[in-house]
N, C-alpha and C positions, 0 to 999 in steps of 0.2 A: 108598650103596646099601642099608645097614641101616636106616638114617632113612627111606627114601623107600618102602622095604619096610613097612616098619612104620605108613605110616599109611592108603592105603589097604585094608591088613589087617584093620587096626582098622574102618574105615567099611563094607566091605562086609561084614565078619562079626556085626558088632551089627544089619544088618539082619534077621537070621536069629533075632535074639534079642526082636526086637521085642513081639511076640503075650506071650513070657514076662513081660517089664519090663511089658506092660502089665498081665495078667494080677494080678504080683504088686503093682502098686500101685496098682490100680484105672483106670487113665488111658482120657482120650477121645482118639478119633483125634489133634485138636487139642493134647491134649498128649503124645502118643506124637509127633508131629510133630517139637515142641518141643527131643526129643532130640535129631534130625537137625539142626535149623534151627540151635540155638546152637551147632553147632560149625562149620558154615559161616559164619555173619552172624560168631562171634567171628574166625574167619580172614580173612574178606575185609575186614575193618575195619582189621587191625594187616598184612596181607602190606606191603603200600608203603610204613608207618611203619617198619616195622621192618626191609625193605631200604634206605632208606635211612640207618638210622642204623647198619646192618653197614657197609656205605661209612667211613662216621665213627668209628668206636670196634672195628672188627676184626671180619671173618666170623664166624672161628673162634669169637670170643665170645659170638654172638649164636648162633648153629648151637648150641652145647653148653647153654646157655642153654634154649635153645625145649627141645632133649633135655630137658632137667631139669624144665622144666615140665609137660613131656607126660608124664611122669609124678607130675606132681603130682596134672596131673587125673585120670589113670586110675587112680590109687588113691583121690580122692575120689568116683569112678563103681563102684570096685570096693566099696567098702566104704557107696554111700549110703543112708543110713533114710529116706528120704526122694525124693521126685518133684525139690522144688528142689535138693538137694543132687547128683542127679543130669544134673540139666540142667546146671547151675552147675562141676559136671566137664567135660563136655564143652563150655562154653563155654572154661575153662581150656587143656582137651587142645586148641581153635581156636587161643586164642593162641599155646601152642608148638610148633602146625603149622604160623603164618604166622611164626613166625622159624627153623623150619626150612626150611623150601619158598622164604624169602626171600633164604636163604644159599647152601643146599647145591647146586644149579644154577652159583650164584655160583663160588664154592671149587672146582668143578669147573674152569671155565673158566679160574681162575688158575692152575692147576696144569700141566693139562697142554697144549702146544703145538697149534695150532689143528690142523697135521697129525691127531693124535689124537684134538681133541676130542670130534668127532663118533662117535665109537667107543665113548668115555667116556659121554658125555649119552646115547648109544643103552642102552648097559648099564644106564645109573640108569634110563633110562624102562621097560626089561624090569623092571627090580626092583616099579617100582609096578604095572604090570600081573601081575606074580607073585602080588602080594598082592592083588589085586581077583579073581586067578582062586583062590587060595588061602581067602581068607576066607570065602564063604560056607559050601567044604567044611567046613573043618576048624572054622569056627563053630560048624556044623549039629551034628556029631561032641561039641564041650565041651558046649553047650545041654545035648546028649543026657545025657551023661554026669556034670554034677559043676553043670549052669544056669548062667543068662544071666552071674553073676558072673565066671566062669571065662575069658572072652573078655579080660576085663579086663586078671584075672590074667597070662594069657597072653603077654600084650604087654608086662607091667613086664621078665623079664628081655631080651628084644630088645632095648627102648629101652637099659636098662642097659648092653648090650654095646654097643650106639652107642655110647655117652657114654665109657664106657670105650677105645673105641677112637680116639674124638675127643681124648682129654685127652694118650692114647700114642704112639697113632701117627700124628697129624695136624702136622707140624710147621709151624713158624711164625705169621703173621699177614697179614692183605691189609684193610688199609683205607686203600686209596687216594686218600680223600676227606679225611681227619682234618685236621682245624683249620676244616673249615667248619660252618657253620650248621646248628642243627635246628628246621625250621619246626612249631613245635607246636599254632598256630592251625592253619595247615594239612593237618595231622592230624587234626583235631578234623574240619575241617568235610569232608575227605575220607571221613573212614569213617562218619560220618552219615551222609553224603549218597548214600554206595553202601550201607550197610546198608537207609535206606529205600528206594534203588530196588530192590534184589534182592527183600526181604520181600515189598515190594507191589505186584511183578511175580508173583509168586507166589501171593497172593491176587486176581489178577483174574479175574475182570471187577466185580468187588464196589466196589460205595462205596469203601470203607475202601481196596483194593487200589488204586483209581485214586488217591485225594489221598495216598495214599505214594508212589507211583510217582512223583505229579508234584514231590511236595517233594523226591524225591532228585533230579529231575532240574533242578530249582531249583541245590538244595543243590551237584551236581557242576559247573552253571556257572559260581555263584559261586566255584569253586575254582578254576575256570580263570582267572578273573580275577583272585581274587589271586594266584594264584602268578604271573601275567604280572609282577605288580608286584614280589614278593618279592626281595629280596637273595638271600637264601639257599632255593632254593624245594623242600618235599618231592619235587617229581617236576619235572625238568626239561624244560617242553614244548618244548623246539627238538629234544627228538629225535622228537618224531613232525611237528615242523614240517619239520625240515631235514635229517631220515635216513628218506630212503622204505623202506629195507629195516626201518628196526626199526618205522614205523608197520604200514604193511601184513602186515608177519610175526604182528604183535599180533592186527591185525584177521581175518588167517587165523585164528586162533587161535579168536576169540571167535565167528564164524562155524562152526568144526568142531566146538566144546563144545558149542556152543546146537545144535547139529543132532545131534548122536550120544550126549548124555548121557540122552536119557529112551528110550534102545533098551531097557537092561534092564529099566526098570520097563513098560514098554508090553510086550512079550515075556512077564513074567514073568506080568503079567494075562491075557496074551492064550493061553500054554499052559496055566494053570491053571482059569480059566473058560470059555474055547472049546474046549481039547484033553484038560479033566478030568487032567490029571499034577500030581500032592502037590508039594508045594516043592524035595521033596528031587529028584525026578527034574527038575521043570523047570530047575533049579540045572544039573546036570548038562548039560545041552542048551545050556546060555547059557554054561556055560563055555568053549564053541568059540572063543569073538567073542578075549575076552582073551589064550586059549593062542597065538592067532596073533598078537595083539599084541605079546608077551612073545618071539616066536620071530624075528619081523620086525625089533623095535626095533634092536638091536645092527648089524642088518644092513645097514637104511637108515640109520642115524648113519655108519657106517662109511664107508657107499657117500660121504654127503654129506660127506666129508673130501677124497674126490677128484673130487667132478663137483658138478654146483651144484645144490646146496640145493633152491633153490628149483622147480626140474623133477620132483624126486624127489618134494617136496613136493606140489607140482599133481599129479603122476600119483596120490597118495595121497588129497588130496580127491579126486580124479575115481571114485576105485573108490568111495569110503564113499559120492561121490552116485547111486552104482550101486548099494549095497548095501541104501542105504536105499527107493532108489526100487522095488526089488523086493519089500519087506514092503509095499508101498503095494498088492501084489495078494493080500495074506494073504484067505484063504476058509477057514471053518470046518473045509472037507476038505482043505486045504492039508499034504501030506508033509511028513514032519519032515527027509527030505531037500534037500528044498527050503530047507527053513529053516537048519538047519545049512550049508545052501552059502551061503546070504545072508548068515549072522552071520562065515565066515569070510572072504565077499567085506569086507565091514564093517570084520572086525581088519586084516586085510591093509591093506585103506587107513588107517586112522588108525595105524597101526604104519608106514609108510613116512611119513606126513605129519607127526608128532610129533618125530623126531628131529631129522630136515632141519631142519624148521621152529624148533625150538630152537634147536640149531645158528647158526642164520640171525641167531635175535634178538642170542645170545651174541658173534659176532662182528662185529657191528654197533656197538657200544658201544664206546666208551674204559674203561681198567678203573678209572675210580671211577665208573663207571654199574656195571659188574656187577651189582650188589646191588640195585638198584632194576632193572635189565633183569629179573634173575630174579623180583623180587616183581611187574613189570609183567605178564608171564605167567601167573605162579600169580594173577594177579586176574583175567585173563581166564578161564581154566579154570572160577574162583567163579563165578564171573558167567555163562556160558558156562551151568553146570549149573543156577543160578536161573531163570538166564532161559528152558533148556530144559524145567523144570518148569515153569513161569509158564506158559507156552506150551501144553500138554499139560492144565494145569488149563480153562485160555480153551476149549480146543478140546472137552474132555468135555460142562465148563456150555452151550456153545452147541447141540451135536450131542444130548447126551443129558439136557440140565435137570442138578437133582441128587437124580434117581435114585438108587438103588444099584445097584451090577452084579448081575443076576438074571436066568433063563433069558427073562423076561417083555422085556427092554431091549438082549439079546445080538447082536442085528441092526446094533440103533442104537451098542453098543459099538464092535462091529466097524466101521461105519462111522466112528466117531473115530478110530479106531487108523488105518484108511486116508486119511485127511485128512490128521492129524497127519504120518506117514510122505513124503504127497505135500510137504507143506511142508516139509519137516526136507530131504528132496532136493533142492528148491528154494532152499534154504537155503545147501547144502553145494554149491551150482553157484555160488550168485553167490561162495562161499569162493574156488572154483579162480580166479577172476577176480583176487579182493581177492592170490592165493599168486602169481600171474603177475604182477600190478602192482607190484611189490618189485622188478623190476629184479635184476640178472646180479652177482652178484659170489662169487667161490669163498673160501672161508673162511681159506686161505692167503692171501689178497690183504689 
């Protein structure tokens, strides 16, 4: 819960820091960008390499490991003179993010009895919603008081108490897979081939954006192909061939990320340019969506220990495709009542749909999948968030060129944000489908 605390912390508080990093080192959008980008592209590249080699050489190992990393990088971000050196941190803090998030879902599920599990995985999911509702405030606050460096700071002794708590009070070892194979070619051509699709998913509609897109999309065939052939294969596809729950659980997944990851930034535009409120207050307003997140999670894990998942799951897409499809009618003169009731319709659903849905994947697996179940997740989430960017960029350039947002274009903004909104709802419908297609099974079975 401290690891899982600790990283979204970190990602939503450095947003707040942003305007300062760039400030002080001169950067263009495009390389302010950069900050954000290599910490995702370095995570979604190593989360599946490096679940499955916790399978093979020990969770625990690979969990204290990423700790140790993560702050390798965040002390090379705290301390960087430099733009690369910077980036080049937070590429680092990626990689000990995806052998945390690759494990500690994993370690969960070994531990405690599937009775529980759901109770457990609901609490870790409140931890990271704790620290997405936490980070911008308490960012906002260090910024204020000591700048952008502080954030950093911040976070070395958190991760340190992980680490430290990992080494003492974590006992034992779980790799259930040890003595088999590490496919290293297919590592290679897998997190290529998902780093160029997410990048240039993200740069579209652009030249450049479309021949990355299409070489990732190349590039992850080809993986599917050889791993059909492999011996030993990084990601074993007969589980999304011949376990309907863990395929469709996934693709829920990838369908609720890609649909509710670009709320806050679309939100945070659209209070601040259309409703005139400073950062600091639209912060406050967006904190709604999370606090319900974090209040719900535990509760729907819980629920999902005794009733099936997968219902719990659906009813929780069903609100988020409710919650979204209501900002689809945002107007200029739109109450903040209104909005605040939409953002908490929002948390509520993806707070009841996360845990289940975890849960679901968790108990679906034999336990030398664990560790590759957990990083097949956390790649959906990546990708989920790429793709819900990519998404939101297509939809600006088409509706509004590329303008900048100015009182002269505020019309044509707002109609992006309601397009986008309409589709993200559309989105989150055909999700409830992909969450009902998983088929009946309760997590004790």
């Amino acid at each position: 819960m401290v690891s899982s605390f600790l990283t979204p912390f970190m990602a939503s508080g450095i947003n707040v820091a942003m305007p300062f990093i760039a400030k002080e080192f001169g950067l263009s959008a495009v390389a302010i960008g950069w900050v954000v980008t290599a910490y995702m592209l370095a995570a979604a590249m190593f989360l599946v390499p490096f679940g499955r080699l916790a399978d093979l050489v020990g969770r625990k190992m690979i969990f204290a490991l990423g700790i140790g990393v993560n702050i390798a990088g965040t002390v090379m971000g705290a301390l960087a003179p430099s733009t690369f050196i910077l980036i080049l941190g937070r590429a680092v803090q990626g990689v000990g993010g995806a052998m945390i998030f690759g494990t500690g879902v994993a370690i969960l599920t070994s531990v405690y009895p599937p009775g529980e599990r759901g109770q457990a995985l609901g609490l870790n999911t409140a931890a990271v919603y704790s620290g997405l509702s936490l980070g911008p405030v308490l960012g906002g606050f260090l910024v204020h008081a000591w700048g952008w460096r502080s954030i950093f700071w911040a976070t070395v002794p958190i991760a340190a108490a992980a680490l430290g708590l990992t080494l003492v009070r974590l006992k034992g070892e779980w790799a259930e897979a040890r003595g088999e194979g590490f496919d290293f070619k297919g590592s290679i051509i897998f997190g290529s081939g998902l780093v160029a699709l997410m990048y240039g998913f993200s740069r579209l509609p652009s030249l450049f954006g479309l021949s990355l897109t299409a070489a990732g999309i190349l590039a992850l065939a080809g993986f599917v192909l050889f791993e059909l052939r492999a011996k030993a294969p990084l990601l074993d596809l007969r589980l999304f061939r011949t376990n309907r729950i863990f395929a469709f659980s996934n693709l829920a997944a990838l369908f609720n990320y890609s649909a509710t990851s670009a709320v806050a930034f679309l939100m945070s535009l659209y209070l601040q340019y259309i409703k005139g409120l400073p950062p600091q207050k639209a912060g406050l307003v967006l904190v709604a969506q999370p606090i319900i997140m974090a209040l719900s999670s535990p509760f729907a894990g819980k629920l999902s220990d005794r009733s099936e998942p997968r219902l719990i799951a659906s009813v929780g897409m069903a609100l988020s495709a409710a919650g979204l499809l209501l900002f689809s009618f945002l107007r200029a003169g739109t109450g903040f009542g209104f909005i605040v009731g939409s953002l908490v319709c929002l948390g509520l659903g993806f707070g009841l749909f996360s845990s289940p849905n975890t849960n679901a994947v968790m108990c679906s697996v034999e336990k030398r999948h664990l560790g590759i179940a957990s990083a097949a997740l956390g790649t959906m989430r990546l990708s989920g968030q790429m793709l819900s960017a990519g998404i939101t960029m297509m939809i600006f350039a088409l509706v509004m060129g590329r303008a900048p947002i100015q009182p002269s274009v505020y019309p044509q903004f707002l109609r992006s944000v309601r397009v986008a909104f309409v589709f993200y709802a559309l989105l989150c419908g055909a999700g409830i489908f992909a969450s009902l297609a998983r088929g009946n099974r309760r997590p004790s079975d």
